[in-house]
C-alpha positions, -999 to +999 in steps of 0.1 A: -193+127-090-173+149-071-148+163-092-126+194-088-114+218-118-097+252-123-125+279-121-117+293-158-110+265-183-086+283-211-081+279-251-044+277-247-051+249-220-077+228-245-050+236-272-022+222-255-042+186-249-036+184-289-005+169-278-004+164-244+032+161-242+046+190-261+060+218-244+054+202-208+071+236-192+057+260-211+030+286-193-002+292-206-026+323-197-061+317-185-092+339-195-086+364-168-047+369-181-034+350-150-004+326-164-004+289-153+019+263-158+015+233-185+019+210-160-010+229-136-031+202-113-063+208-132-091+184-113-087+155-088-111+126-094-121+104-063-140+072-072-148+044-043-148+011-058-162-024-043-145-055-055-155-088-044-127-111-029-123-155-034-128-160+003-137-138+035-101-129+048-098-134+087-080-107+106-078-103+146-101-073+141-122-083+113-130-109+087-129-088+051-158-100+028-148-079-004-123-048-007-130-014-009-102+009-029-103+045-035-090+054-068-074+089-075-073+106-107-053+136-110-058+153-142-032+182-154-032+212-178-009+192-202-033+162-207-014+143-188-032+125-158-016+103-131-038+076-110-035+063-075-050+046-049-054+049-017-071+016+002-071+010+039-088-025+058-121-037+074-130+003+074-121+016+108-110-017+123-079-011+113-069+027+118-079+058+116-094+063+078-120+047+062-127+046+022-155+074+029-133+093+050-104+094+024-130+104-005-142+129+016-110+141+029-094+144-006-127+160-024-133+187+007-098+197+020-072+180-005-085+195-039-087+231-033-048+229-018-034+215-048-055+228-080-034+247-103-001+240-081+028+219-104+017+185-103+057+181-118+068+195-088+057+165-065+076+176-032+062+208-029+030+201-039+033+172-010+045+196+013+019+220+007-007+193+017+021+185+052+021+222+058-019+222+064-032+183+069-020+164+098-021+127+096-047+116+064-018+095+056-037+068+036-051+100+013-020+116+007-006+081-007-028+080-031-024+115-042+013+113-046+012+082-065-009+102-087+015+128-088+044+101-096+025+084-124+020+113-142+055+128-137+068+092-150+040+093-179+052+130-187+092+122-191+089+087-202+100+072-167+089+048-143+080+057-109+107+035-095+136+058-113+118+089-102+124+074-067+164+071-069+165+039-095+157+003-094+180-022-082+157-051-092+129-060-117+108-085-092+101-092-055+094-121-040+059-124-023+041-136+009+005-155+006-016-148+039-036-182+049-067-168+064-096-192+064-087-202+100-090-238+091-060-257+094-069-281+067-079-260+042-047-238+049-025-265+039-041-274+011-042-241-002-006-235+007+005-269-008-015-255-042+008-220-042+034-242-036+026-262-069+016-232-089+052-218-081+032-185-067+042-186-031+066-199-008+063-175+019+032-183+043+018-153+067-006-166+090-030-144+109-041-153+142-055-136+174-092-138+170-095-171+184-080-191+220-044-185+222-042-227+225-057-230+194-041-202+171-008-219+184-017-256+173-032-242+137+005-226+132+019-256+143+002-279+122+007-258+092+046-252+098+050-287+105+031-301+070+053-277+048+085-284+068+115-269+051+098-259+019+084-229+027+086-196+055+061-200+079+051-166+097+020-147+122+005-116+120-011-111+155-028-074+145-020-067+186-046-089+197-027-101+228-015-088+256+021-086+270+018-119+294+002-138+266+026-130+242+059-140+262+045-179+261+033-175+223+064-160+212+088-186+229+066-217+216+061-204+182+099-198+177+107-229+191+089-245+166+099-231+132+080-200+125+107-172+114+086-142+121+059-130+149+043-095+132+023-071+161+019-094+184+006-068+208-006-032+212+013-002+190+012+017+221+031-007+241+065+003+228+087-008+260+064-043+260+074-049+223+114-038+236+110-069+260+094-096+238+118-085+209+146-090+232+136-123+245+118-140+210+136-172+195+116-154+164+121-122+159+089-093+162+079-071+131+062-038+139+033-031+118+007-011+134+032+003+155+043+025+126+019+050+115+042+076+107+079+078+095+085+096+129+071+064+153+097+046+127+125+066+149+110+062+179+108+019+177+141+019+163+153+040+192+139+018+219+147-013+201+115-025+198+115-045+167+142-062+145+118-060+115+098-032+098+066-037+075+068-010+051+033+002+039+037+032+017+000+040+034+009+043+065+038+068+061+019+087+029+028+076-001+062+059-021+087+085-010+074+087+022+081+052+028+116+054+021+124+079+044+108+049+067+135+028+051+161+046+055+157+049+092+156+013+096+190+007+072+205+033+100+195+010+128+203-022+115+168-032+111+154-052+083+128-043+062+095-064+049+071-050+022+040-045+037+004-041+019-027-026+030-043-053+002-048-028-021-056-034-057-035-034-086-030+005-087-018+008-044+005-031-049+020-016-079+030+018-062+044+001-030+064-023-058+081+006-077+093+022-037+104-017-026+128-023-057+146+009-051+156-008-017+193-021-011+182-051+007+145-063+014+158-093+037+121-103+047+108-102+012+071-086+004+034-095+009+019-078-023-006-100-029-038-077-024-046-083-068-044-117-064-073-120-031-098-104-056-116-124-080-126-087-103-105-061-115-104-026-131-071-025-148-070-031-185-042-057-177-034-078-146+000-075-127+021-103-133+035-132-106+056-155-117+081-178-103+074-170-068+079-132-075+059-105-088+073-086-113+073-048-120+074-030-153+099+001-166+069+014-184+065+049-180+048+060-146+034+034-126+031+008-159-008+003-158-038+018-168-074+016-158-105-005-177-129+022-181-156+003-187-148-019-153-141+010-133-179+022-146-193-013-133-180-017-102-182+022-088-198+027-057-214+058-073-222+045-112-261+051-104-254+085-099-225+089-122-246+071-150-273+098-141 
């Protein structure tokens, strides 16, 4: 277990986890006379977990057979600790950081930056990880929802009001159809329907014949009619000639939303298509940092931005994201990286902070998994899902499922 303290543990410290509440700004003095805050970052935990999923989830670049999460704890001086995750997709399929990567990243270059700094000061302690780590966005979400949760544990808040207030208690949320079987994707769209879960349909295409993908979304659009959104997530798979057909015949027949449908770094090809589209084009992948944000809303290449909390760096990173977009008159959609319980949760208290979220959300990672560590699920109801004013991010962990399903537990066990 890879876990990361203050050198020199202290009696005042141990004292003060009597009551880990009390006297949250008072300093305390370790055993070589050097004062430390209350509210000191004493260790960072990071624990890979595998959790197995209720079908293999088919993306352009990869077909998910379980999900891996990273789960962060940050413990402070006070007693306080705050947990986050940060989970990325298909390993490096997707982007740049991998589960092992993050782990790594976090244990060998994240820890020793922000041990004994004030985990209540969470901007500079996030700034102090800007200042020296580029990129790593993915780690550094995870990290500051730590930091948020236990700031919101430690004043009795939720992370949505340390983030500028709530202005809504649920969001609505997308269901991805994934098997890549037409059939079985109506069916299980006409069950959400039923169940009163979803009404908002994402498919993802791109790893099959263009022809084909086209028909399937077709089909689907076509059996739901009017009673649902039909939308694509293309994960860049085609290229710019392809795309001008696909674009024209899928917004000619119903479906309100084309997502990537080609490569991030062809900014001026996604200009063109999002000037030509019936539908209009969502940048995903074309947004790995708040600053290529200001660069696609600059070249007007994209009406819609997915907002993944990590792909900017964590809940307040994203807004800044957000607020870019509001400037430009582009609307926003609530992206997910299908995390778990922990990474949906955080990216929910950021999205009900938002004055308008015209494209609703896709937060539906808790729901593709059939195992859990949380001691209780997140709740969807009525189409939405619906987040708690609890303090911090409203959730705790299942200690003994957490045990069970880390990657480590031989190891840790031992």
């Amino acid at each position: 277990m890879n876990t990361f303290k203050v050198s020199s543990q202290t009696n005042s410290i141990l004292a003060a986890r009597k009551k880990p509440y009390e006297n949250p700004t008072q300093n305390f003095k370790n055993l070589t006379g050097i004062e430390m805050l209350a509210t000191a970052i004493e260790s960072i935990e990071t624990i890979i977990v595998d959790l197995p999923t209720i079908r293999p989830h088919k993306l352009a670049m990869h077909t998910m057979q379980n999900q891996t999460l990273v789960i962060v704890r940050v413990r402070c001086a006070d007693g306080v600790e705050g947990i986050g995750e940060s989970t990325t997709i298909g390993g490096l399929a997707y982007g740049n950081e991998s589960p092992d990567s993050i782990k790594t990243n976090i244990d060998t270059h994240f820890a020793p930056l922000l041990i004994g700094q004030d985990s209540g000061n969470v901007n500079a302690a996030m700034l102090r990880l800007e200042r020296s780590i580029r990129g790593n966005t993915f780690a550094k979400s995870g990290i500051e929802t730590a930091l948020l949760d236990a700031q919101g544990k430690r004043l009795g808040l939720p992370v949505s009001e340390l983030l500028g207030g709530r202005v809504r208690d649920a969001l609505p949320v997308a269901w991805t159809l994934a098997s890549g079987d037409t059939e079985k994707d109506i069916a299980e769209a006409e069950k959400m329907l039923d169940l009163r879960r979803h009404r908002i349909f994402k498919l993802k295409i791109g790893a099959g014949e263009v022809n084909r993908d086209l028909a399937h979304v077709i089909a689907i659009k076509k059996a739901l009619g009017d009673r649902a959104s039909v939308r694509v997530d293309v994960n860049q798979a085609w290229d710019e000639a392809v795309a001008i057909r696909a674009c024209r015949i899928l917004g000619s027949n119903g479906i309100d939303l084309i997502e990537q449908p080609i490569s991030r770094n062809n900014r001026a090809g996604m200009a063109r298509l999002n000037a030509m589209s019936p539908a209009p084009i969502m940048a995903d992948e074309s947004i790995e940092c708040v600053e290529d944000a200001f660069n696609l809303a600059r070249e007007g290449a994209a009406s819609v931005f997915a907002l993944k909390i990590a792909k900017n760096g964590g809940p307040r990173a994203v807004l800044r994201t957000a607020c870019i977009a509001e400037a430009a008159g582009i609307a926003l959609y609530g992206g997910t990286m299908l995390e778990g319980g922990l990474g949906t949760m955080a990216s929910a208290h950021a999205f009900v902070t938002l004055n308008k979220l015209a494209w609703d959300t896709e937060l539906f990672g808790p729901l593709l998994l059939t195992e859990d560590i949380l001691s209780e699920p997140l709740v969807y109801r009525d189409f939405e899902l619906h987040v708690p004013k609890t303090p911090g991010l409203g959730l705790s962990l299942d200690e003994e499922r957490l045990a069970f399903f880390r990657r480590d537990k031989t190891t840790h066990q031992a």
